[in-house]
C-alpha positions, 0 to 999 in steps of 0.5 A, a space after each residue: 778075829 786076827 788082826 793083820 796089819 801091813 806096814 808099807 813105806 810108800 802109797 800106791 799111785 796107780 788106780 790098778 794097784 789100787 784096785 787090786 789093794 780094795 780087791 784083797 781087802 774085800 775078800 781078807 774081809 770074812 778072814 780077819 781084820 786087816 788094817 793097811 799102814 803107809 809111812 811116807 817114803 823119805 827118799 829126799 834125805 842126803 843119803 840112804 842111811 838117813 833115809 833109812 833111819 827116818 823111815 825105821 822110826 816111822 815103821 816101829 812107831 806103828 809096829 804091834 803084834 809079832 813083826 814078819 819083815 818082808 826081806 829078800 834074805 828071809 826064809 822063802 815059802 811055799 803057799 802052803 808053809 804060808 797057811 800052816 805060819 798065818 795058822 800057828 800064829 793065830 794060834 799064839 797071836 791075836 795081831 801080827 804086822 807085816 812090814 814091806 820097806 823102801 827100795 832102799 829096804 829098812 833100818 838095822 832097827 827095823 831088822 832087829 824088831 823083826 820077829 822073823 823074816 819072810 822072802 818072796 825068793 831072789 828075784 826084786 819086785 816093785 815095791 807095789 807088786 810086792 804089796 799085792 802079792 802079799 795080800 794075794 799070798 795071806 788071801 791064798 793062806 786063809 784059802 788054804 786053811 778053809 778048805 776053800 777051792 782057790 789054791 790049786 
């Protein structure tokens, strides 16, 4: 079984968000192994930078697999670009980890031990909807992939 894990910096504080994390677990369950990473968020540093050099160490520390970086300067997907990636890299793979930064994003580190980067288009979103609509977006893949009716 695949081993998907989600390397987020931040946690969820509303139970809703939470909710739907437990929601996307339950159903990625008969799928694959996901396991979900939280790394504390150092936005008390004096600047940005510092900010984001301390996360990036506490990012790759727990980075295994091939590392897709959840970026708005990646390459935009469609659902189904999605399943046919999920595929080509279970094919190769056995662990890959997804990593969603802070607002202020990720270290240039974290960028270079990117294998690739993934974009949900130009529009910004809550770092926590973000979560949620990619564990919707890797539920929809295997969805795709099963010949399961969820994706229209």
């Amino acid at each position: 079984m695949i081993t998907i894990n989600l390397l987020c910096v931040g946690n969820l504080k509303e139970s809703f968000w939470k909710e739907a994390e437990k929601e996307y677990q339950k159903r990625l369950s008969r799928f694959c192994k996901l396991n979900i990473f939280e790394v504390e968020e150092k936005n008390n540093e004096s600047s940005p930078e510092i900010t984001l050099e301390k996360e990036g160490k506490d990012i790759l520390a727990k980075c295994k697999g091939y590392i897709i970086l959840m970026d708005r300067e990646g390459k935009n997907f469609s659902s189904e670009d999605f399943a046919q990636k999920i595929n080509s890299l279970s094919l190769r793979q056995s662990e890959f980890t997804f990593i969603i930064g802070s607002s202020f994003g990720v270290s240039e580190n974290v960028k270079k031990k990117a294998s690739e980067k993934l974009s949900f288009g130009l529009s910004t979103f809550p770092h926590n909807l973000a979560r949620i609509m990619l564990l919707e977006q890797i539920y929809r893949a295997y969805t795709i992939l099963n010949n399961i009716r969820y994706h229209k």
